[in-house]
C-alpha positions in Angstrom: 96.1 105.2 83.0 99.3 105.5 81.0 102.2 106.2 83.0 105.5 108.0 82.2 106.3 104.7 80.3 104.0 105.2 77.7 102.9 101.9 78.7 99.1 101.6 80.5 99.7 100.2 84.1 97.0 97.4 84.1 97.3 97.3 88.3 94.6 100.1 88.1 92.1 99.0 85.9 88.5 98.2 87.1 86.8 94.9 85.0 85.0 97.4 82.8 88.0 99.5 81.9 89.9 96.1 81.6 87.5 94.6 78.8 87.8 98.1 77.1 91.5 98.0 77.1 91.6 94.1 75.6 88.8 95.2 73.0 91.2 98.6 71.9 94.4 96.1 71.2 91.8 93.8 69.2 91.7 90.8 71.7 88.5 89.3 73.2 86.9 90.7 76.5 87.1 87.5 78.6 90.9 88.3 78.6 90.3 90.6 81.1 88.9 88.1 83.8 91.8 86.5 83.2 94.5 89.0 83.6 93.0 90.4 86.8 92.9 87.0 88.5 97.1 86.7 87.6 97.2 90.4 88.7 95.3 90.6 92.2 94.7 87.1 93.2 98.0 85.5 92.1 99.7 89.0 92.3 102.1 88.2 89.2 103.5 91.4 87.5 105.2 89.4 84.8 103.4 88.8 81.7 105.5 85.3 81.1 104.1 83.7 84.3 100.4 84.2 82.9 100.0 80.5 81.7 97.1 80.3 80.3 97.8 83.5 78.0 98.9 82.5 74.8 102.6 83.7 73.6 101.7 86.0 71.2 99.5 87.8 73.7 102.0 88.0 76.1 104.3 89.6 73.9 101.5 92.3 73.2 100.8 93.2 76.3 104.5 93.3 77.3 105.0 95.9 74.6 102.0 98.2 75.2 101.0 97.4 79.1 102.9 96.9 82.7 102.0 95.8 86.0 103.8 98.2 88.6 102.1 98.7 91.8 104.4 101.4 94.1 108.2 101.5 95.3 108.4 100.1 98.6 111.0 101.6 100.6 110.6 99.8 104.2 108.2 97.6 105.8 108.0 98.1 109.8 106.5 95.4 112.0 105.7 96.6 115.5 105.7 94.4 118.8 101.9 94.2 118.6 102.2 92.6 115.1 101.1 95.7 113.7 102.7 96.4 109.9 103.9 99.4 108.6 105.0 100.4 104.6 106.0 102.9 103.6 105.6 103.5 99.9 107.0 105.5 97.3 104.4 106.9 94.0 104.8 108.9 91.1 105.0 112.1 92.6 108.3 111.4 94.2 106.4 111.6 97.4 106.6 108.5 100.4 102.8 107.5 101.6 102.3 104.7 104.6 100.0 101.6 104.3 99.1 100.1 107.8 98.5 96.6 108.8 96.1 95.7 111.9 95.5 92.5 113.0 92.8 91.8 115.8 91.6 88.5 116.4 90.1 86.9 113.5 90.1 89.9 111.9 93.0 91.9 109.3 92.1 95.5 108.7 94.3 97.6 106.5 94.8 101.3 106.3 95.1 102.6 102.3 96.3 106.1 102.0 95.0 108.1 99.1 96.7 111.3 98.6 100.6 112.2 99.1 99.7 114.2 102.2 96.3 116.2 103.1 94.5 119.3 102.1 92.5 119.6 104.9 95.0 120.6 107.5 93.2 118.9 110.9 94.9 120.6 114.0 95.2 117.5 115.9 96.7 115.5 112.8 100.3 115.2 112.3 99.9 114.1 108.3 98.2 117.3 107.5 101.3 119.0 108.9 103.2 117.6 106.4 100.8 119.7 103.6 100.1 118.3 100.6 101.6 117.2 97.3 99.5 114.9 94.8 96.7 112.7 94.3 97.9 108.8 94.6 96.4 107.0 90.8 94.2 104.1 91.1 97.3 101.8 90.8 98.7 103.4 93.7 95.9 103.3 96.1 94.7 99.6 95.0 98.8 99.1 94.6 98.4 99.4 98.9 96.4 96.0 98.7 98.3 94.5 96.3 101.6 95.0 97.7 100.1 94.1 101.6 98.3 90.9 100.2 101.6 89.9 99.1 103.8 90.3 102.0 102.0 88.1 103.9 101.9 84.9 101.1 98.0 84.7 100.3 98.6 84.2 97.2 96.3 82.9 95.2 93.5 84.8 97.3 91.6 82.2 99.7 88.8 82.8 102.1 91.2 82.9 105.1 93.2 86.0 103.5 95.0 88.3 105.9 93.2 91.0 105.0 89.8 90.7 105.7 88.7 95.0 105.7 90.4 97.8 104.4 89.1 101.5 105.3 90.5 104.3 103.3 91.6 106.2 106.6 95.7 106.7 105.6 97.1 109.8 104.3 94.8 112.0 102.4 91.1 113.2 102.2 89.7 110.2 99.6 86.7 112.2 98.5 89.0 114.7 97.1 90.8 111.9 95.2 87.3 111.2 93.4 87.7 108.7 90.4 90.6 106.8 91.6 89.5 106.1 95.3 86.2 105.3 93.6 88.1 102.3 91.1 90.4 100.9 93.8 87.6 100.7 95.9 85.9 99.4 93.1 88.6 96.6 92.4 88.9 95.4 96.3 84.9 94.4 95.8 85.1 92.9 92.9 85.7 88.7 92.7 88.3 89.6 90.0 89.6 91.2 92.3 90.1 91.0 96.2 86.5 90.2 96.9 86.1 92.1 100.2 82.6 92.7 101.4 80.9 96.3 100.7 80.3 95.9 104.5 84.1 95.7 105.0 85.2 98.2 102.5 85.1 101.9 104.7 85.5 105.6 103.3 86.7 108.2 106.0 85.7 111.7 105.0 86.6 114.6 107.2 83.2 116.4 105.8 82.9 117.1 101.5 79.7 117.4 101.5 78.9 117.5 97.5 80.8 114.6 97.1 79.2 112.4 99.5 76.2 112.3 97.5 78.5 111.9 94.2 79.5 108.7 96.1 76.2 107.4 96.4 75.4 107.6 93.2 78.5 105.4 92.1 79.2 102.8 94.9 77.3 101.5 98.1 80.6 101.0 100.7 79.8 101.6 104.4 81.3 105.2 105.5 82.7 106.7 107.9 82.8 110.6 109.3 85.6 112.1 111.1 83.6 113.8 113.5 85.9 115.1 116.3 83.6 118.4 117.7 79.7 118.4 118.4 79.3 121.8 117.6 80.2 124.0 114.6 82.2 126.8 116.7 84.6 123.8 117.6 84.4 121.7 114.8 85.3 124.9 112.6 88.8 124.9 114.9 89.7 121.4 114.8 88.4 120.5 110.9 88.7 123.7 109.0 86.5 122.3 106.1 84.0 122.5 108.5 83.6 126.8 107.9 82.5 125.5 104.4 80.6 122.4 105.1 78.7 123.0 108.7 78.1 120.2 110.9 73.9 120.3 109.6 74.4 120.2 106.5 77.2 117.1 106.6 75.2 115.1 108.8 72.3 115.6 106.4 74.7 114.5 103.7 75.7 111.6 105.5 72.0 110.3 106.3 71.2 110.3 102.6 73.8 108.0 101.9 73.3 105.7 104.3 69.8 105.4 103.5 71.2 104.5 100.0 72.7 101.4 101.6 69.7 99.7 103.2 70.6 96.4 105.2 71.1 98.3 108.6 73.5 99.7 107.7 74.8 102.7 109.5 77.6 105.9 109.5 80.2 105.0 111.7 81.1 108.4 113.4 85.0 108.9 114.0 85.7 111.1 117.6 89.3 112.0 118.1 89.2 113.0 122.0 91.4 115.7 123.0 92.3 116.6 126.9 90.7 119.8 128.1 89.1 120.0 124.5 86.4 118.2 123.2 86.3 115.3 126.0 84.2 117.1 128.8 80.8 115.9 129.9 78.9 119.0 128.2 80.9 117.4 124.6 79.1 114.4 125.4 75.7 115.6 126.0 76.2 118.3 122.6 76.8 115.2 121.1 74.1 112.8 121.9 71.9 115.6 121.3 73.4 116.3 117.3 73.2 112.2 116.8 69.9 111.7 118.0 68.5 111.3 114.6 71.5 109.4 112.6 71.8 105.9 113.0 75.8 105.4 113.7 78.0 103.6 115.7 80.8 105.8 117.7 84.6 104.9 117.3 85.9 107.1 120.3 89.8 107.7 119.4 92.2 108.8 122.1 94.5 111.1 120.6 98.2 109.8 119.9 100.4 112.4 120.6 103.0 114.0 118.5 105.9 117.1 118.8 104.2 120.5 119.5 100.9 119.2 118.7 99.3 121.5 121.7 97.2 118.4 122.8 97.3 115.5 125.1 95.8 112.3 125.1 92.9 112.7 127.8 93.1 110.3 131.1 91.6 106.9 131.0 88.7 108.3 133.5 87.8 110.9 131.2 87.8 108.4 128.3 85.6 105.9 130.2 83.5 108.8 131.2 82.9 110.2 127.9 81.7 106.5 126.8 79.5 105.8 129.5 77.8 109.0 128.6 77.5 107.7 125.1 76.8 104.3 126.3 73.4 105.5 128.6 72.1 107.4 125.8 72.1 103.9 123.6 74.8 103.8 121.5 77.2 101.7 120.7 80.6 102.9 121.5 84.3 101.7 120.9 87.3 103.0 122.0 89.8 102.5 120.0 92.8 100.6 120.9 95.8 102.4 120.1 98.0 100.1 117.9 101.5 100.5 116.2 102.5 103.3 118.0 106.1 102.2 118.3 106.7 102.1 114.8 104.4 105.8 114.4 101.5 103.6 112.9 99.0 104.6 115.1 95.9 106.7 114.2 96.8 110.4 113.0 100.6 109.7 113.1 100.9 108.7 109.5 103.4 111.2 108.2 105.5 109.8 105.5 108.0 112.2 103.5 105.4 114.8 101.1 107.0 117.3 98.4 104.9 119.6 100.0 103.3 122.0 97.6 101.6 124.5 100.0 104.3 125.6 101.9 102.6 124.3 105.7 105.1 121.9 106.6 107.7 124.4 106.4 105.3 126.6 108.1 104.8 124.3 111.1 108.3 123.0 111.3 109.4 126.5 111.4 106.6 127.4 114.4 107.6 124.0 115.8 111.6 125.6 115.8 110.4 128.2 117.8 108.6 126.7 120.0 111.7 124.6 120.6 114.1 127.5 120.8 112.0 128.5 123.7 111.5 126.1 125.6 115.2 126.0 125.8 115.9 129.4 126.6 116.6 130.6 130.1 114.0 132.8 131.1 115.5 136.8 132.1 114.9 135.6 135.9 118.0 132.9 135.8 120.1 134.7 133.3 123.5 135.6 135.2 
């Protein structure tokens, strides 16, 4: 991709598009092995520090090629040793990266658009509307800058991060090609070298480009879920009017059937108080999963202003699993983590040039809401 420099930012390029690059300035393939080990396992953005790249290389690539993953503006680290950037790209826009340790175990969070499309009810980054698709520098820039921070550089077996889902801001399958390169680049040994098993796409429900995606790569996926029928579904995941829950789920069995290994769709269930976290949920569900072999992340929601929904109680949570549980699958609940720093699971927000007009939409419902919540009601007006 050449960027605004004129110059082709080399943080993006797969192996394939690196060897191209090297063979269009006239140099020898192997260079590109070489160049992606400096850029993502040494995470060197200076040409000079490449020592084992001759001179008069160096001075070629300085003059036609750059390294430049995103701006960072500020790196949170919350009490549960949670991490927190937030990034600016191109567009002007801010996206957030998140960190997660747990136990042996480093998971990070890679955003994918500057805001969302989809516009979720119960997520506060689709609130924000959207602006731009993120390049595959500034998706695979995420890792880069993360791997970093945390000195594990060069890349060793012990790294800090060990998984990275594409769950941050954005809908990935509607940022096609460069979701599909980063992703590409976190496999690969020239790379980061992370496991297809540890490399997760979240989709909220595309449907034609699910298969697309199993055509091109074999990472493990994962489906926001959130409703076990359509009537709901289409309240809480709009996309879902255009995309119904049988023919998603029927998407998502091909591709994992793709994958082989026993491997399985990891099904992503936001529970809402009063909404979708009632007994009858849990039987509508067990019923629609009977035939998908999936694991089931249960989420409790993480509240934020004028929402309309509440986290459910711990009973209800433990209730909804055990329901889960008896019908023999395996259920998580997960942990809420980072929610002091607004890292936690739908709270990703950062600051979108929003193009579609919602966030002023919703801030200007939100206003109202405010405004009357403050007001005296006629009763205990003097």
């Amino acid at each position: 991709m050449t960027e605004a420099t004129g110059k082709i930012n080399l943080l993006g390029l797969t192996q394939p598009e690196m060897e191209q690059f090297f063979e269009q300035i006239g140099e020898k393939r192997f260079r590109a092995g070489q160049v992606m080990k400096w850029i993502h396992h040494f995470g060197v953005d200076d040409f000079d520090a490449m020592s084992n790249v001759g001179k008069a290389l160096r001075e070629k690539l300085k003059a036609c090629a750059e390294i430049r993953g995103p701006e960072v503006v500020s790196e949170d680290i919350s009490t549960d040793g949670t991490r927190k950037w937030v990034v600016r790209v191109a567009s002007g826009s801010c996206v957030e990266t998140v960190y997660i340790p747990q136990g042996g175990r480093g998971t990070l969070c890679v955003s994918s658009q500057a805001g969302c499309a989809l516009d979720c009810s119960f997520c506060s980054t689709g609130k924000q509307g959207f602006n731009s698709d993120l390049s595959a520098a500034e998706v695979i820039g995420q890792v880069w800058i993360a791997n970093k921070s945390f000195g594990t550089v060069p890349a060793k077996i012990d790294r800090a991060i060990t998984n990275v889902v594409m769950m941050g801001m954005g809908e990935p399958l509607l940022n096609f090609d460069n979701v599909v390169a980063a992703m590409k680049i976190m496999m690969d040994d020239l790379g980061y070298g992370i496991s297809k098993r540890k490399v997760t796409l979240s989709t909220s429900g595309v449907v034609p480009m699910i298969d697309k995606l199993g055509e091109v790569i074999d990472v493990s996926l994962a489906l926001s879920l959130h409703a076990p029928n359509d009537a709901l579904r289409n309240q809480l995941v709009p996309i879902n009017k255009k995309y119904p829950l049988e023919m998603l789920l029927a998407a998502c069995k091909r591709y994992v059937s793709r994958l082989g290994e026993k491997r399985v769709l990891t099904i992503e269930y936001t529970l809402l108080k009063d909404v979708n976290d009632q007994p009858a949920h849990a039987e509508e569900m067990i019923a629609l999963l009977k035939d998908v072999p999936c694991k089931i992340n249960l989420i409790p929601f993480n509240p934020f202003p004028h929402s309309g929904y509440e986290r459910p109680s711990n009973n209800a949570i433990r209730r909804f699993q055990d329901l889960l549980h008896k019908a023999g699958h395996n259920v998580t609940v997960r942990t809420t983590r980072g929610e002091d720093i607004d890292a936690a699971c739908g709270q990703l927000v950062g600051q979108v040039m929003d193009r579609t007009r919602r966030s002023a939409r919703y801030i200007a419902v939100r206003e109202l809401s405010s405004e009357a919540d403050t007001t005296p009601s006629s009763a205990n007006r003097t």
